[in-house]
C-alpha positions as CSV (number, residue, x, y, z in Angstrom):
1,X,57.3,51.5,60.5
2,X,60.7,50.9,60.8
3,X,63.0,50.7,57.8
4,X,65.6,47.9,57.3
5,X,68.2,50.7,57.1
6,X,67.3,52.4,60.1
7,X,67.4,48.9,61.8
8,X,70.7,48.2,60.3
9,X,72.2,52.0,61.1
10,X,70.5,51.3,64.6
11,X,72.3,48.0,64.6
12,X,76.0,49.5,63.9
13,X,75.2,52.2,66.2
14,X,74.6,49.7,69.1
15,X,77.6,48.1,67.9
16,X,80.2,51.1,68.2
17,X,78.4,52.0,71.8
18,X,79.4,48.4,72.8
19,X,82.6,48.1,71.3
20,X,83.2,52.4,71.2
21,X,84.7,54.2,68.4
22,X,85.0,52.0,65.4
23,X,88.2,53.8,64.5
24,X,89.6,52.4,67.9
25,X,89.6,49.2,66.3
26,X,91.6,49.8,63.7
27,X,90.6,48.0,61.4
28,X,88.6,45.2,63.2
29,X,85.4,47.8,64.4
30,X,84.1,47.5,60.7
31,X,85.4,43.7,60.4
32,X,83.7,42.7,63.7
33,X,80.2,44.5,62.7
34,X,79.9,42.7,58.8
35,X,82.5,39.8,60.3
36,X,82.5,36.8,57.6
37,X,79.6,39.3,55.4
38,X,82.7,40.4,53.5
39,X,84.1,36.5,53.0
40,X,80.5,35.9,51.4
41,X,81.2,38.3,48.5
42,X,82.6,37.1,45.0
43,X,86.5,37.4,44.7
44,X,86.9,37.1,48.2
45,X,84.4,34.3,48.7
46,X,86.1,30.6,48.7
47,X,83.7,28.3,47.2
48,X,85.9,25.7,49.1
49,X,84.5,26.7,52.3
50,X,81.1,27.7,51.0
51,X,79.8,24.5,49.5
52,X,77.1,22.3,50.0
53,X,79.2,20.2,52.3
54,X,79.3,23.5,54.7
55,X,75.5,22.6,55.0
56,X,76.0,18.9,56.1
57,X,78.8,19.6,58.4
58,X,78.0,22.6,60.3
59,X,77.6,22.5,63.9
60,X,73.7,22.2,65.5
61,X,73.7,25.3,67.2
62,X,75.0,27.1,63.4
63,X,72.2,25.8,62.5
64,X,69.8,26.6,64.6
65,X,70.9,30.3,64.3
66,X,70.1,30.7,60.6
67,X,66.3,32.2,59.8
68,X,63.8,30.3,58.4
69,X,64.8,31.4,55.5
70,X,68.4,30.4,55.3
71,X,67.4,26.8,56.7
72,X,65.3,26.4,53.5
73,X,68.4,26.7,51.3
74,X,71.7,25.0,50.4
75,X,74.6,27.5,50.7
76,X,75.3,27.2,46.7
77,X,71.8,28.6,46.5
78,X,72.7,31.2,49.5
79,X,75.1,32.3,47.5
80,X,73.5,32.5,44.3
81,X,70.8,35.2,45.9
82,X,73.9,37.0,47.2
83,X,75.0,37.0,43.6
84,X,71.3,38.3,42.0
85,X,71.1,40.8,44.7
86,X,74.7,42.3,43.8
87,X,72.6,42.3,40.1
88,X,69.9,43.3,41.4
89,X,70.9,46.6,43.2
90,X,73.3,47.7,40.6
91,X,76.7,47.1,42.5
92,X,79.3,47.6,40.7
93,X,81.7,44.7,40.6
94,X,84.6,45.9,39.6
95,X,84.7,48.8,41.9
96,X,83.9,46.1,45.0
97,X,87.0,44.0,43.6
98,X,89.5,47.0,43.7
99,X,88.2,48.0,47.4
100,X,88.9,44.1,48.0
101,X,92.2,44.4,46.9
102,X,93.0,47.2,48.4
103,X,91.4,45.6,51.3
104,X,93.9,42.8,50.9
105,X,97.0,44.8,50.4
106,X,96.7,47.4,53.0
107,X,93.8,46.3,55.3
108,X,93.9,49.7,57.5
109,X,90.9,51.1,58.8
110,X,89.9,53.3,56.0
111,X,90.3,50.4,53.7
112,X,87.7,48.4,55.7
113,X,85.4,51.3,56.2
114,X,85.4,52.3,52.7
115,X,84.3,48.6,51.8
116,X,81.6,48.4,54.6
117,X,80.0,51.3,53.2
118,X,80.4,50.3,49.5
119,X,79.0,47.0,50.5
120,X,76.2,48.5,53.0
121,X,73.0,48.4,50.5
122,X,74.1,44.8,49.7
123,X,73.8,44.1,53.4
124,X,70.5,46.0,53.8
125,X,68.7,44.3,50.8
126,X,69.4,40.7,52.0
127,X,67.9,41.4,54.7
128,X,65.0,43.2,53.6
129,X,64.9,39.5,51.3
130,X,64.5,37.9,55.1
131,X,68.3,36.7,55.7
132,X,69.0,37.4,59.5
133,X,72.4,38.9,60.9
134,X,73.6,35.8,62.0
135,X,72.7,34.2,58.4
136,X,74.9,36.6,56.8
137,X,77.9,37.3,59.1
């Protein structure tokens, strides 16, 4: 059996085969592989955008893209599991909000990378939980 973090790994290796070197797309390789994944997290995440009203607003084919899982649950509740897995798995927030602001300040490609990787087991539980790709980027 398969492993979510082989099927992840798997996953950004397709990626950089489609796209090529990540490092090519300084910095948008990592950005276009976890896309919106990193606008989900807390300090970066707007809870402007991700409301409730994203839920009654979003387009029918958004929709239709989430898993069964995501469907089931309001995007204040989305969030909240994206919150208890942080807990859960142990990542440290304060470390994740200086890569952010780094992120924000400099934004080169070791800035993104080092974030993707920091936030990599984040990414892999959730969807060991059942959230989908598309649900989570």
């Amino acid at each position: 059996m398969t492993s979510m973090e082989e099927i992840v790994e798997k996953e950004i290796d397709d990626f950089k085969h489609q796209r090529g070197d990540f490092s090519k797309y300084k910095p948008e390789g990592w950005y276009h592989y976890f896309n919106n994944f990193f606008w989900l997290l807390p300090d970066l995440r707007d809870e402007c955008i991700y409301n409730d009203l994203f839920d009654k607003i979003a387009p029918k084919e958004e929709k239709s893209r989430r898993s069964d899982k995501r469907a089931m649950i309001s995007t204040k509740d989305f969030l909240a599991d994206i919150d208890l897995t942080i807990s859960e798995i142990g990542l440290d927030l304060e470390k994740l909000k200086k890569l952010q602001e780094r992120l924000r300040l400099m934004g080169n490609f070791e800035d993104y990378e080092n974030l993707a990787n920091f936030i990599k087991p984040l990414y892999i539980k959730l969807r060991e939980k059942g959230y989908t790709r598309p649900d989570l980027v």
